[in-house]
C-alpha positions, 0 to 999 in steps of 0.5 A: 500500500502507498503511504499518503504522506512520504517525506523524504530528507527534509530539512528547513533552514529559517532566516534569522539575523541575516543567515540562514539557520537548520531548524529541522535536518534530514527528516524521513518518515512515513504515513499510511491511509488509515494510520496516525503518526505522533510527533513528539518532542520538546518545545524547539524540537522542530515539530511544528516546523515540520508541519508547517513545512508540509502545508508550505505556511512556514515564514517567509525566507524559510528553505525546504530541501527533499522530498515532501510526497503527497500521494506521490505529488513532491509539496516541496517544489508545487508552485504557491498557486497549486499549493492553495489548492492542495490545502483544505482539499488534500491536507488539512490542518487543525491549529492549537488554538481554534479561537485564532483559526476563527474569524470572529466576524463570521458565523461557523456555517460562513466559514465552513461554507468557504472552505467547501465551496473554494474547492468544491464549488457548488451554491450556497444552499448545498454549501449549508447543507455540507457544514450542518453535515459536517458538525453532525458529524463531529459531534456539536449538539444541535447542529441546526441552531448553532449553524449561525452562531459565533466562535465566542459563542461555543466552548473551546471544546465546540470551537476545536470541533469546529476547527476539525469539521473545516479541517475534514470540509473537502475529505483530505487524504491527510489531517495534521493536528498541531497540539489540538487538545493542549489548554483543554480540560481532560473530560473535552480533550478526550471527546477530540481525540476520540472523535479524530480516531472515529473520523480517520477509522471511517475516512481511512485518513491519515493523521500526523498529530503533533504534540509533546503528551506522549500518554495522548500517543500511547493511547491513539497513534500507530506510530511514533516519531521522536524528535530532538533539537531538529534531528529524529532520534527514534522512531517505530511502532508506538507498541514497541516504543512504549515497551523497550525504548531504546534511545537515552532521549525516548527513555527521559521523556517517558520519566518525565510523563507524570501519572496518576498516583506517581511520586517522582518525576525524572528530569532531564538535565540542562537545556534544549541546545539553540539551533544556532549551537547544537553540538557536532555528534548527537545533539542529546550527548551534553544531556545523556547520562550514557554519553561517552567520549565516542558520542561527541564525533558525529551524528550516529547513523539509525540502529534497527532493533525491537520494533523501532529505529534509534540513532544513538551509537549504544542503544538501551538494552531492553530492561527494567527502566529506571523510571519505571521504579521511580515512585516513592511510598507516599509518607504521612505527614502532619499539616497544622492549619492555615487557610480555611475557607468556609462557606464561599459564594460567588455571584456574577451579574446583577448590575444594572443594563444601559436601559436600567433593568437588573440583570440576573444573578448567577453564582459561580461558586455556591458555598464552597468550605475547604481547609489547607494546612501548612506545607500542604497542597490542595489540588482543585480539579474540574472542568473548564467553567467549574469555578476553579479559577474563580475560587484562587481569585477569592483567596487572593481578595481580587474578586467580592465574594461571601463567606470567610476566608480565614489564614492563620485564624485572621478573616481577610474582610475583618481587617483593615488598611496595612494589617489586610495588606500585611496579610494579603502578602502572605497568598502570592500567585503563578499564573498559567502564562506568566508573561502575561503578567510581566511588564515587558519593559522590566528587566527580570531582576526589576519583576522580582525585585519589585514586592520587595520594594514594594515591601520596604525594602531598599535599593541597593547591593542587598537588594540584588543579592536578595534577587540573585538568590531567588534565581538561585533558588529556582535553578536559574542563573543569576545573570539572567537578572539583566534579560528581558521577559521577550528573551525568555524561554516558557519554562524559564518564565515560569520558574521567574514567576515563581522567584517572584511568589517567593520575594514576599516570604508567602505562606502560600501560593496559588498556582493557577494551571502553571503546567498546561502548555509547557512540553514534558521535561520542562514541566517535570523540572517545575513540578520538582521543583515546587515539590522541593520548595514546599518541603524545604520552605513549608509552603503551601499551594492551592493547584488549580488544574485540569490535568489529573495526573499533574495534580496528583503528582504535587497534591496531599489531597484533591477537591472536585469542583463541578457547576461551583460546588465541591463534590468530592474531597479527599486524599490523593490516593484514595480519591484516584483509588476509589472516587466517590463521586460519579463526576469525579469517576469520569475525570480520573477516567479521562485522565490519559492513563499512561501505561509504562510496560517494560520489558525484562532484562533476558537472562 
């Protein structure tokens, strides 16, 4: 059977201070109709470049050399005027984010209709017919009255249904899903994957899914394509991978797969190396803890073996991996309290129209009562709009709400001027995109310096020194005190964000959905690292969180959220072990349930 999608030593090199840069090197893969490929690798790893590379969106000034075959058509040579009308037709592509793949301005049955009728043809009315056709097909309830509604007015799962159905408008042969279920919450990410296996089954379509959850992989792909700093370091049948990896690169990322229940999270050391500096032999060698003297001459050629190919010069033996035994009993320990919140309701709505009739209020949290202690953490899960988000504002006194918020005994709304503010800096936060809350125009060193300042602490070489200490203290060099929020990586920004929290001495932090779109091995280092942190400092956190598995790494105990009530809470292992709740049973059953099966060392 000829593969739908052949491409054959592909390399994009990128314009980049008047050079040209090697993003992506020599890249060979292969899809079958009816199959699906996942890509994976960290952020930089060139995977999205690859994507790009075949649908010929990549920037201007952006190189392809090889072959990139599409049912035996080379898209790295097609004029742009025949590459308008291989997208959408051939190929179609699914984005990360639906609501930037959307033009606000038009209605979904619009922007179906479009994509139908560039390629097809056809009239108006038979250009309906297909898009009501089509979100019937990808599952939107009621596909006749939403036909004429907006993207703003679905949910992201809804909007990434649509995305799909504009995607599958003109039957392609090939579907490319770029991260399509990062930022969804578990119960909405699981419906999508399902209904992109459900879809290519039928459509016998093949699919290259593009992500950095290698459990999304292990449950749906065929495949497997590892990628690391531009170059495919193995690659095979998910099965085999999944069972006896065999490149050092393949083994970390596994480690760094957090699972429900699991304790301990593998790191991997160092940094992504910038393409502008990657190392002459394997890429992964300054990295790899196997490395040897050998690895640092030249690229390794591919080494064929138990199911999969790996290009590393002393591939693994098949062997009980290190992290496969990496938990830890999960030890008792005592919390005295700290924060208690008792009965917390939250409305929106109410205030007055132009036209001076009260509009209905609705709550959004409706008398929610939660303890936290001293060193612990309480993970909050729920879907997107439960009221989690909402929750972690009340507890740090952004929104009005009713109730008590009590820490160490004192309720927040009996105080008053500088004993409230006092207080108030005892509950620092750490958002999902921390970028979001810097100010470009200071210097790292100036963001987390400023609640010292703002404390009463003065300018000057002790104030520095506190800052570089900080840095320290998340595993960041200090040096990086002089760059700015635009020179950072995500990873890096997050660790700041965290630097920042600290500055004020906190008792507590909230950290709101601080993992969800960072790639595996940096979000393992951030997880340890909070770990670390509230072990060493006795800090406690609030996680906020629609990644079950996530919360269960770093949580003592979880609370469900579910329409602003809590449901269930109770301790980590008992919760996953036996819910209680039939909602919170479906979110442990939707968490990716990454199974690591190694196989045993022969005799």
């Amino acid at each position: 059977m000829s593969p739908v999608l052949d491409i054959r030593d592909v390399s994009v090199s990128l314009r980049r201070n008047g050079q040209d840069v090697v993003i992506l090197e020599e890249l060979n893969l292969t899809i079958a109709p009816g199959e699906m490929l996942g890509l994976v690798g960290e952020s930089g790893s060139g995977k999205t470049i690859a994507a790009l590379a075949i649908m010929r969106l990549l920037p201007a000034g952006a190189k392809i050399h090889g072959e990139i075959l599409l049912s035996g058509e080379n898209l790295a040579r097609a004029p742009e005027a025949r590459m308008r009308s291989v997208r959408g037709k051939a190929a179609g592509m699914v984005f990360q984010n639906p609501l930037a793949a959307l033009n606000p301005s038009r209605t979904v049955a619009a922007q179906i209709c479009e994509a139908w009728r560039v390629h097809q043809g056809g009239g108006k009315a038979q250009a309906r017919a297909k898009a009501l056709e089509l979100l019937r097909e990808v599952g939107i309830p009621n596909p006749e009255a939403r036909l004429d509604d907006y993207p703003h007015q679905f949910s992201g799962g809804m909007r990434q249904r649509v995305v799909i159905a504009m995607a599958l408008a003109c039957s392609p042969q090939l579907l490319i899903a770029d991260e399509p279920t990062t930022g969804l919450d578990p119960l909405i990410a699981r419906q999508i994957m399902n209904l992109i296996t459900r879809l290519r089954r039928e459509r016998n379509m093949a699919v290259l899914f593009v992500t950095h959850d290698i459990s999304v992989v292990q449950e749906h792909a065929d495949t497997i394509h590892v990628l690391y700093a531009g170059r495919s370091v193995e690659w095979g049948a998910a099965p085999n991978f999944f069972i006896h990896p065999r490149h050092p690169y393949s083994e970390a990322l596994l480690g760094a797969v957090a699972r429900l229940g699991q304790k301990r999270l593998q790191n991997i050391p160092g940094n992504l190396p910038e393409p502008e500096s990657r190392p002459p032999g394997c890429r992964f060698a300054p990295r790899c803890t196997y490395a040897q003297q050998a690895c640092n001459a030249s690229y390794p050629l591919p080494d064929a073996g138990a199911g999969t190919v790996a290009a590393c010069l002393y591939p693994l033996p098949a062997a009980v991996r290190a992290y496969a035994a990496a938990e830890t009993p999960n030890l008792k320990r005592r919390f005295p309290p700290l924060l208690k919140v008792d009965g917390l309701t939250v409305r929106y709505g109410g205030a007055r129209s132009w036209f001076g009739e009260r509009r209905k209020q609705h709550p959004s949290l409706a008398d929610v009562t939660l303890s936290l202690g001293k060193g612990e953490c309480l993970g909050v899960v729920g879907e997107s709009g439960s009221g989690k988000s909402t929750l972690g504002r009340a507890v740090l006194q952004m929104i009005q709400y009713e109730g008590r918020v009590l820490m160490d005994g004192r309720d927040f709304r009996a105080l008053s001027g500088r004993a409230k503010r006092d207080l108030r800096r005892k509950v620092q936060v750490v958002f999902q995109d921390p970028r979001e809350s810097m100010n470009p125009r200071m210097s790292v060193g100036e963001i987390i310096a400023e609640p010292l300042i703002l404390a009463g602490q003065r300018r000057g070489d002790m104030l520095h020194a506190r800052v570089r200490e900080l840095l320290d203290q998340v595993g960041l060099n200090p040096e990086m005190a002089a760059r700015f929020p635009s020179g950072i990586s995500g990873g890096q920004a997050q660790r700041i964000a965290i630097a920042r929290a600290l500055a004020a001495e906190p008792s507590l932090i909230i950290l709101d959905e601080p993992t969800s779109a960072l790639d595996l091995s940096t979000q393992a280092m951030l997880l340890n690292l909070l770990k670390e942190l509230s072990f060493r400092n006795a800090l406690s956190y609030v996680l906020i969180s629609h990644d079950f598995a996530v919360v269960s790494y770093l949580a003592d105990r979880i609370a469900v959220l579910n329409a602003g009530r809590i449901v269930e809470v109770n301790e980590t292992s008992a919760l996953i072990a036996s819910p209680q709740h039939e909602y919170t049973a479906a979110l442990v059953n939707a968490a990716p349930q990454f199974q690591f099966r190694p196989a045993q060392a022969s005799s």
